[in-house]
C-alpha positions as a Markdown table, in Angstrom:
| # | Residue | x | y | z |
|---|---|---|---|---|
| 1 | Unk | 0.0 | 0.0 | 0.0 |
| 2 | Unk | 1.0 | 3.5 | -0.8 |
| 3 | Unk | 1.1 | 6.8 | -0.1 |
| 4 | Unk | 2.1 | 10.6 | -0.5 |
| 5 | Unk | 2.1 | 13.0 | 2.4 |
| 6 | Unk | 4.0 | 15.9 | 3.7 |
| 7 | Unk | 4.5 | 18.2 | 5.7 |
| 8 | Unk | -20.9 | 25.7 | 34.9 |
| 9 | Unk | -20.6 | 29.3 | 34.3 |
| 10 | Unk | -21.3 | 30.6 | 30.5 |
| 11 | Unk | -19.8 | 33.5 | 28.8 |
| 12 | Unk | -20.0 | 34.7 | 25.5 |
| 13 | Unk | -22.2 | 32.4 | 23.4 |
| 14 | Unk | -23.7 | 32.8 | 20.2 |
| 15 | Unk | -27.4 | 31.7 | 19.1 |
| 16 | Unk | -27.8 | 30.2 | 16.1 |
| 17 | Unk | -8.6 | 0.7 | 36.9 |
| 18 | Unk | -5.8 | 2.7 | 37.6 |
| 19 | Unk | -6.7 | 6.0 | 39.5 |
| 20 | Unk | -5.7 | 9.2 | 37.3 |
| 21 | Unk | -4.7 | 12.3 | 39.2 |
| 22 | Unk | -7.7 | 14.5 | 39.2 |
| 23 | Unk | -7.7 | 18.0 | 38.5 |
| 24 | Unk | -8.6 | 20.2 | 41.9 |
| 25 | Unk | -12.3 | 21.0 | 41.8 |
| 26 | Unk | -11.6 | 24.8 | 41.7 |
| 27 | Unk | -10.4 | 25.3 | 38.1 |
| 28 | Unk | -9.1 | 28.4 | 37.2 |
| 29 | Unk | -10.5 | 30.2 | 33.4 |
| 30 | Unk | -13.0 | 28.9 | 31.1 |
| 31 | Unk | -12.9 | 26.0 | 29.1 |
| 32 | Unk | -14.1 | 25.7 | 25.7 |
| 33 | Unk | -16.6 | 24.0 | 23.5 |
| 34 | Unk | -18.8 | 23.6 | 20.6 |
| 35 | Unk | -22.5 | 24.3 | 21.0 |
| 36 | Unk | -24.7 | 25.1 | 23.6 |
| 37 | Unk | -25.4 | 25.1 | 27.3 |
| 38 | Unk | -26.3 | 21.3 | 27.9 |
| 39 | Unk | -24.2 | 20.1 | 24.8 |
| 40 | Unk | -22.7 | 16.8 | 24.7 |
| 41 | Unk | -19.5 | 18.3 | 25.0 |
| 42 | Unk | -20.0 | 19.8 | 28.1 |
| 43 | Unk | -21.0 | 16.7 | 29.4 |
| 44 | Unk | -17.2 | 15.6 | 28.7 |
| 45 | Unk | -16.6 | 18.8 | 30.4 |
| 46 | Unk | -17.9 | 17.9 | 33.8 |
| 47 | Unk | -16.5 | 14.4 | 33.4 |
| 48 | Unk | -13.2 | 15.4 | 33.0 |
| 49 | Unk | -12.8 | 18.6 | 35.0 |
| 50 | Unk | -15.4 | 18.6 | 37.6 |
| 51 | Unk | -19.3 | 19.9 | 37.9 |
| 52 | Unk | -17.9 | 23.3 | 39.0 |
| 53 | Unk | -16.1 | 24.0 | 36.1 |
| 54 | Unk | -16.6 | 27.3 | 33.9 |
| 55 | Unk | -17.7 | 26.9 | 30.6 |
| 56 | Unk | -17.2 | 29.1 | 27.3 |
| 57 | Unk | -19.9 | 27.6 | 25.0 |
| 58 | Unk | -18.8 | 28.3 | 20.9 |
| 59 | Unk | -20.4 | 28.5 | 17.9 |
| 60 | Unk | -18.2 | 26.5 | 15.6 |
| 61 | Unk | -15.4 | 24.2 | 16.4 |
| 62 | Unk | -12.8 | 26.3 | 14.1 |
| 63 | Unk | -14.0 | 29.0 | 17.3 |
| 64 | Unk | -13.2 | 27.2 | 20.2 |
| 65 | Unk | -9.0 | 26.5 | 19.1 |
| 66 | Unk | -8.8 | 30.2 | 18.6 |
| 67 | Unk | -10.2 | 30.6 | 21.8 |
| 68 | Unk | -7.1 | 28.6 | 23.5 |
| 69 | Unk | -4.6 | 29.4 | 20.9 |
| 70 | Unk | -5.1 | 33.2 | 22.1 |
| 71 | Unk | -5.3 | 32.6 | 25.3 |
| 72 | Unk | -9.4 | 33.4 | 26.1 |
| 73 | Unk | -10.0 | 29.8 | 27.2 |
| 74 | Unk | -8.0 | 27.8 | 29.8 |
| 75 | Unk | -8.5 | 24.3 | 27.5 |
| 76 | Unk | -11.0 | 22.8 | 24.8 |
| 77 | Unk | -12.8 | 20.1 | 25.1 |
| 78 | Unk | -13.3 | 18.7 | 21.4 |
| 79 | Unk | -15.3 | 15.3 | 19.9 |
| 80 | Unk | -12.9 | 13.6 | 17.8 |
| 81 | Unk | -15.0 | 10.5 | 16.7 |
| 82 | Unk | -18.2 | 8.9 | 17.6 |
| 83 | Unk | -19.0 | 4.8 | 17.4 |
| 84 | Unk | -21.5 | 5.1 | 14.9 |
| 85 | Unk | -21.3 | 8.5 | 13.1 |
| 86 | Unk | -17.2 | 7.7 | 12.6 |
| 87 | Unk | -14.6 | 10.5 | 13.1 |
| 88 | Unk | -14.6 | 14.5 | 13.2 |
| 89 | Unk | -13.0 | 15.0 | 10.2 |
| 90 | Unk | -12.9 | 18.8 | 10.9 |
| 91 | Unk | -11.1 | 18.3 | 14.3 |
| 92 | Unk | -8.5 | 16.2 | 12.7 |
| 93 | Unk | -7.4 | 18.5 | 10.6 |
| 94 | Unk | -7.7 | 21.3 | 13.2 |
| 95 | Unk | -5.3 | 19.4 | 15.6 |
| 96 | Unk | -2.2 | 19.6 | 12.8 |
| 97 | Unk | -3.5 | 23.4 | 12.1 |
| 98 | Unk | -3.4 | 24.7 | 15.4 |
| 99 | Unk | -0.6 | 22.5 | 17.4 |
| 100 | Unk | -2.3 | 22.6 | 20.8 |
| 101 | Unk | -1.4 | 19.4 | 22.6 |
| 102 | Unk | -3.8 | 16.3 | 24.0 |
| 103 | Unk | -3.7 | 16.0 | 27.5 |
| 104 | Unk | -6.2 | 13.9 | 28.4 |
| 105 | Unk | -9.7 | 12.1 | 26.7 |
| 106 | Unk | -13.0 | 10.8 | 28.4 |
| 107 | Unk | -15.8 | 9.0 | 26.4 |
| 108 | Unk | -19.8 | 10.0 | 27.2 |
| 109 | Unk | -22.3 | 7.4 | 26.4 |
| 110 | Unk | -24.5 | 9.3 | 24.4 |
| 111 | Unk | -28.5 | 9.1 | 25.8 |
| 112 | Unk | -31.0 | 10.9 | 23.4 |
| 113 | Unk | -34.1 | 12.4 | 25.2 |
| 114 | Unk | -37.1 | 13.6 | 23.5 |
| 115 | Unk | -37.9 | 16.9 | 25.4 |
| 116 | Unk | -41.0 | 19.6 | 25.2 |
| 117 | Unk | -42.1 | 23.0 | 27.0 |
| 118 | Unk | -43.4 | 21.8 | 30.5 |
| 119 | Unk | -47.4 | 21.0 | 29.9 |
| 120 | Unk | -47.1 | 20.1 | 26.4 |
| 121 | Unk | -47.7 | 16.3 | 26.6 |
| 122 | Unk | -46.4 | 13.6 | 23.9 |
| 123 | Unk | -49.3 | 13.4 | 21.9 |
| 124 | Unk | -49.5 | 16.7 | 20.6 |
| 125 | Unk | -45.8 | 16.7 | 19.3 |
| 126 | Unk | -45.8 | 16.8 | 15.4 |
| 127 | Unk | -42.1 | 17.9 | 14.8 |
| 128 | Unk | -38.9 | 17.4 | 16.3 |
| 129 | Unk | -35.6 | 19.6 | 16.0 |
| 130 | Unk | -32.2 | 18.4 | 16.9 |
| 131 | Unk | -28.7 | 17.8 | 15.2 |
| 132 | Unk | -28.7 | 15.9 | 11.9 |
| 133 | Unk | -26.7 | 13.6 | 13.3 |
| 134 | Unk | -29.0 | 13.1 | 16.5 |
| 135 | Unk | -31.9 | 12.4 | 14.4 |
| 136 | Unk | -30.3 | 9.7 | 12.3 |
| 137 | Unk | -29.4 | 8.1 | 15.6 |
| 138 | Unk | -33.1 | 7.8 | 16.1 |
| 139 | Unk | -34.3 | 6.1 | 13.8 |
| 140 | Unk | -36.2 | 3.5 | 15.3 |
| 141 | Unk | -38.3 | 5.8 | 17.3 |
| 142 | Unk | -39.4 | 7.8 | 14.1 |
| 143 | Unk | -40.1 | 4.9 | 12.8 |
| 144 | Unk | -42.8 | 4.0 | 15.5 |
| 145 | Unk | -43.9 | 7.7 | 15.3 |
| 146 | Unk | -44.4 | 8.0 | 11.8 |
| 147 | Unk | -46.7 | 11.8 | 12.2 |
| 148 | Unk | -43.4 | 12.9 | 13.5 |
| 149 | Unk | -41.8 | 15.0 | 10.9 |
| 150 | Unk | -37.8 | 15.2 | 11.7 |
| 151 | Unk | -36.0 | 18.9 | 11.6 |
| 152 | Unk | -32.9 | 19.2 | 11.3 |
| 153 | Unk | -30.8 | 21.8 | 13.9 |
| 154 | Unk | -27.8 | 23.2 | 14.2 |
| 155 | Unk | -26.9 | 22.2 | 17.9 |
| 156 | Unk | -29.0 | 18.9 | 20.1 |
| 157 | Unk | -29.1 | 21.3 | 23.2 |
| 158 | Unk | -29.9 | 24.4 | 20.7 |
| 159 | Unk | -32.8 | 22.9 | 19.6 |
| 160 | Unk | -34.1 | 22.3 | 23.3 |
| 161 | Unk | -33.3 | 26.2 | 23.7 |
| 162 | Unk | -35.1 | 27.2 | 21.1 |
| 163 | Unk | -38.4 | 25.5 | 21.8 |
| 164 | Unk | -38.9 | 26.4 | 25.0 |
| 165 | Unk | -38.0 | 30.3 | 24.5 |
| 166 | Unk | -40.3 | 30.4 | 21.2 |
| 167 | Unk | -42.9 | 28.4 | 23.8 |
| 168 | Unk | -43.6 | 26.0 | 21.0 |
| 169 | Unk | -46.3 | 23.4 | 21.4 |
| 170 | Unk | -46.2 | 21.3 | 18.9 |
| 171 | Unk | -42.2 | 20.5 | 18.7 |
| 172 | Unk | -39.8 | 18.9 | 20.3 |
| 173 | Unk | -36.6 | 18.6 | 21.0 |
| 174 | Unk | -33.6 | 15.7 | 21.0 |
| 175 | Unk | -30.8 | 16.0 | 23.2 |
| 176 | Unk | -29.6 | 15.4 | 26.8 |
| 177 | Unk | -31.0 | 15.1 | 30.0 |
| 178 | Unk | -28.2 | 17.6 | 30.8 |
| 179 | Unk | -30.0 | 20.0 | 28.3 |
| 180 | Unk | -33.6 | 19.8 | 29.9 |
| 181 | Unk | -32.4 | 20.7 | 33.1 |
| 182 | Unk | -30.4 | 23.7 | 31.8 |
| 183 | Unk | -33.6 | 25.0 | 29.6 |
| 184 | Unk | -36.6 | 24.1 | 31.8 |
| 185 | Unk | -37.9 | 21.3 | 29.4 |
| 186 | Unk | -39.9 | 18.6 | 30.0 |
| 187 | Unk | -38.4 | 14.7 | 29.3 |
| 188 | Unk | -41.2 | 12.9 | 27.1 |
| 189 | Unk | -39.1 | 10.0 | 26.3 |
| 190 | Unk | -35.6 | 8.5 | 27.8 |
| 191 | Unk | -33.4 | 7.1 | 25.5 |
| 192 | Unk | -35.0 | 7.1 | 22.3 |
| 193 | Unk | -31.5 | 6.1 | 20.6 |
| 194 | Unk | -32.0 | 3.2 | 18.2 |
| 195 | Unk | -28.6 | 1.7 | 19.2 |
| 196 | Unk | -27.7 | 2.0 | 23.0 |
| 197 | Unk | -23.6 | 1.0 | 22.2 |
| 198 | Unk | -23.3 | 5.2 | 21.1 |
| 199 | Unk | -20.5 | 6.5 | 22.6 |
| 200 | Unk | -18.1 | 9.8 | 21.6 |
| 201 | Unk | -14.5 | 10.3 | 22.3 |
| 202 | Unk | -13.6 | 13.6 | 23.3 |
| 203 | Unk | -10.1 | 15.4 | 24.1 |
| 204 | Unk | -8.7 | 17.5 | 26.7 |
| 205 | Unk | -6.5 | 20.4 | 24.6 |
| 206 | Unk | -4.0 | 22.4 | 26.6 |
| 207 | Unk | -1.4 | 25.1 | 25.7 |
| 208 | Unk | 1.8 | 23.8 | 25.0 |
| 209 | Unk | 3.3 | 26.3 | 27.5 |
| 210 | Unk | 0.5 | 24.9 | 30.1 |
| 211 | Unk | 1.1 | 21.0 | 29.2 |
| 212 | Unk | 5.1 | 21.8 | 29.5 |
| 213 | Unk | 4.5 | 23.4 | 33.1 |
| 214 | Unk | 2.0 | 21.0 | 34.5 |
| 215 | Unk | 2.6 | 17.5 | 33.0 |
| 216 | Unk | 0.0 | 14.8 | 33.5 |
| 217 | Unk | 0.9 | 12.5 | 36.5 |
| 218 | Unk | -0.8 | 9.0 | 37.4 |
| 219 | Unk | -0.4 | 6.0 | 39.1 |
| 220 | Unk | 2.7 | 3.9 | 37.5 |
| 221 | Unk | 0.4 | 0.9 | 36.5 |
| 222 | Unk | -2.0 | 3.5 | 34.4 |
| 223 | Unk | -2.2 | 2.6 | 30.8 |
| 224 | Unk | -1.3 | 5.6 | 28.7 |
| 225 | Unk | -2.1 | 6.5 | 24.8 |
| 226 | Unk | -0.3 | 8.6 | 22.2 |
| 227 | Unk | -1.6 | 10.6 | 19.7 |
| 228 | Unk | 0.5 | 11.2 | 16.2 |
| 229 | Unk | 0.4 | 12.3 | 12.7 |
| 230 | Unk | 2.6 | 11.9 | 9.9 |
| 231 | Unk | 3.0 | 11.5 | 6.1 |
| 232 | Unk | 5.0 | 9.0 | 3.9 |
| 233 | Unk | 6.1 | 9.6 | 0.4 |
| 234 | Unk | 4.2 | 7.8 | -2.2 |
| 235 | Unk | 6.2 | 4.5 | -2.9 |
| 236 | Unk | 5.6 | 1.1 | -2.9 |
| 237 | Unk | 4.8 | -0.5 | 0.6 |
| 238 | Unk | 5.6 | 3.0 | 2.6 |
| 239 | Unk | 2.7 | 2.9 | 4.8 |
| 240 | Unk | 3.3 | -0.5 | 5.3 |
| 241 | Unk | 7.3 | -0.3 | 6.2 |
| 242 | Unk | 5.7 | 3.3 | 8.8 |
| 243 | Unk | 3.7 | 0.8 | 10.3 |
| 244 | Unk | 6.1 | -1.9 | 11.3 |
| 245 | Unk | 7.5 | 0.5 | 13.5 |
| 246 | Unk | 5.3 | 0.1 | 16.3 |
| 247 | Unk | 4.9 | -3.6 | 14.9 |
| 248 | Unk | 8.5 | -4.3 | 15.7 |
| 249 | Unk | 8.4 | -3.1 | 19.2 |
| 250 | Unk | 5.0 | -4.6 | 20.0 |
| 251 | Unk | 3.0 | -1.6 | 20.2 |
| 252 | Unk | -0.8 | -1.5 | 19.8 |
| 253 | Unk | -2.0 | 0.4 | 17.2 |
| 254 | Unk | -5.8 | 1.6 | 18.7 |
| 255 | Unk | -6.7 | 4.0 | 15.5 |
| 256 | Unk | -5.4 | 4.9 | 12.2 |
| 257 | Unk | -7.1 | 7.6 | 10.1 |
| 258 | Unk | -6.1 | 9.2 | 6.8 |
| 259 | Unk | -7.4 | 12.7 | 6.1 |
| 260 | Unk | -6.8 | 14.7 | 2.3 |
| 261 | Unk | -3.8 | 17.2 | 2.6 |
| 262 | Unk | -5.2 | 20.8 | 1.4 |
| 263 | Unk | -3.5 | 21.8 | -1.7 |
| 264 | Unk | -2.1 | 18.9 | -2.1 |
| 265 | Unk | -4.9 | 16.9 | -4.3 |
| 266 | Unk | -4.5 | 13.2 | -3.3 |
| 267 | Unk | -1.9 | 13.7 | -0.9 |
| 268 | Unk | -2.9 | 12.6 | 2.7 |
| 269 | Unk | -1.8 | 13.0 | 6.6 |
| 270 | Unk | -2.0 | 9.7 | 8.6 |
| 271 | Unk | -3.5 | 9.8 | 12.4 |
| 272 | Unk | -2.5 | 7.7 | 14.4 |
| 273 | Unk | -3.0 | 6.3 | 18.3 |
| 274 | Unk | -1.3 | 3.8 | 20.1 |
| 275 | Unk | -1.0 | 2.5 | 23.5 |
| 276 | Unk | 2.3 | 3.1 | 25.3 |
| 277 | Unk | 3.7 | 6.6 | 26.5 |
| 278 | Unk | 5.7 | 8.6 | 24.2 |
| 279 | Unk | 8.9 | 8.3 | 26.1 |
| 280 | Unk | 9.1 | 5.0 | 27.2 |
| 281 | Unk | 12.3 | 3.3 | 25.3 |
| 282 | Unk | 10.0 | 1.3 | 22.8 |
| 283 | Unk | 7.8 | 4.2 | 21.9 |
| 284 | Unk | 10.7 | 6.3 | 21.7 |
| 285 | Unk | 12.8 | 3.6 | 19.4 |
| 286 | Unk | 9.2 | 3.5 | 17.4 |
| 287 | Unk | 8.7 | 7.0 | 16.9 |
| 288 | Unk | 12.7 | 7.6 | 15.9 |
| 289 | Unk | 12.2 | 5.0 | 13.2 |
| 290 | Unk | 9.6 | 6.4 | 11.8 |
| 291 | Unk | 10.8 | 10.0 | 11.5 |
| 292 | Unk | 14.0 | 8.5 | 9.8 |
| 293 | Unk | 11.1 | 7.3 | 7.2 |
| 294 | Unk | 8.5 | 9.8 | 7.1 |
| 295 | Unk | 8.4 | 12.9 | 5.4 |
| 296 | Unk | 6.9 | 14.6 | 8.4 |
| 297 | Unk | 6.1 | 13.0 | 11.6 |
| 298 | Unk | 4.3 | 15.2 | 15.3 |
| 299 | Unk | 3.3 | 13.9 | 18.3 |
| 300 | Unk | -0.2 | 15.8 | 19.2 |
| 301 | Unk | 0.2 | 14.5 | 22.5 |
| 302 | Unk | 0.2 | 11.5 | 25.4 |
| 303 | Unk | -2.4 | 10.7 | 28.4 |
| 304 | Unk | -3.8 | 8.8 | 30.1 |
| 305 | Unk | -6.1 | 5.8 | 28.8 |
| 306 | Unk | -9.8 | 7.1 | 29.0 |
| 307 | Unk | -12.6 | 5.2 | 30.1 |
């Protein structure tokens, strides 16, 4: 096989077994992600930095790096793939573009709720909003409910927001429990997902100059992953001979994702996660092989194993 490469307080939204060391519960600045109050993501948030944290909801995912690059969030929290809508695409490429470091990942089971302004009972809902992605998750339950007509929304918890200010009572809305508590709504149905084995990986993004300062620390039986990208030139069997790196040193390859270099038509950058810290002697004999091979090679960062 080949290849060619190269080189929760709110502020400021928009409408539209081993134990890891836990971060203290009072957490100082704001930490940043995409959509609204009661998103998904902010789920992740709580999970990985406490109930108290402060939150800095954003519009668009391209938003919330900028926010951390320029220093206006303390750390991103930022889906990177889902078990059955796939990877992020945009966040892939967004890691390489903006070089702000992994430090950490969680995964939140992902529990659709169909939600309504409080009185308006199930029977009277003709349409619900909620994230394309959302709806197609749902699939089942439309299909039971066939006088509901599906609309699609920018944001899950967006749509609950937007019901129950426009007092709407006919609609509905899909998205998290989380969400209904936020916005005052009313759960109608729990877990209307068609397949309960939904789960979506989120990272942790720091500053460089923050991860330097305050590296992750666990107990020494932890298992730890690391995050990479690089590119190969495009010869026969180069992906494969980038591969036996970690193959020769018996290190476990847990994802491997290709993604189109811009302006470089049919050029591509490799992902890649593996279990093992980044400067353990194998991972460090792996990672030196495969710069002597690679036309460019980054690590985007190491931490702890997630649940």
């Amino acid at each position: 096989m080949s290849a060619k490469t190269v080189g929760a307080k709110t502020v400021g939204a928009k409408t539209v077994g081993a134990k890891i060391r836990r971060v203290p519960k009072k957490i100082p600045g704001l930490f940043a992600f995409q959509g609204e109050r009661g998103a998904f993501s902010e789920e992740a948030c709580r999970k990985l930095l406490g109930p108290g944290v402060a939150v800095m909801p954003c519009v668009r995912f391209e938003e919330l790096f900028q926010s951390l690059k320029e220093g206006r969030a303390a750390g991103a929290i930022v889906p990177i793939e889902n078990t059955l809508a796939g990877s992020v695409h945009e966040n892939y490429d967004h890691l390489v573009n903006f070089e702000l470091p992994i430090v950490a990942e969680t995964s939140v089971r992902i529990v659709h709720n169909l939600m309504a302004v409080k009185g308006v009972p199930f029977s009277r809902i003709k349409r619900v909003f909620s994230h394309p992605v959302a709806l197609n998750q749902c699939l089942d339950f439309f299909a039971r409910n066939p006088r509901i007509e599906r609309i699609p929304f920018y944001d899950t918890a967006g749509s609950v927001k937007m019901v129950v200010e426009e007092g709407l009572t006919d609609a509905g809305a899909i998205a998290s429990a989380v969400a209904a508590g936020i916005y005052g709504a009313r759960i109608l149905r729990r877990s209307i997902e068609s397949d309960r084995q939904n789960f979506t990986r989120f990272f942790l993004l720091r500053t460089p100059e923050f991860a330097r300062r305050h590296p992750v620390r666990t107990a020494g039986h932890a298992a730890w992953k690391t995050s990479l990208v690089f590119t190969t030139k495009n010869v026969p069997g180069a992906l494969f001979r980038a591969l036996s790196a970690f193959a020769l040193r018996d290190l476990s390859l847990t994802k491997i994702e290709s993604r189109p270099l811009r302006g470089k038509p049919w050029e591509y950058l490799f992902y890649l996660d593996f279990l093992g810290r980044a400067d353990s002697p194998n991972a460090q004999n792996a990672l030196n092989h495969l710069r002597e091979i690679a036309d460019f090679m980054r690590v985007l960062g190491c931490y702890p194993k997630g649940a």
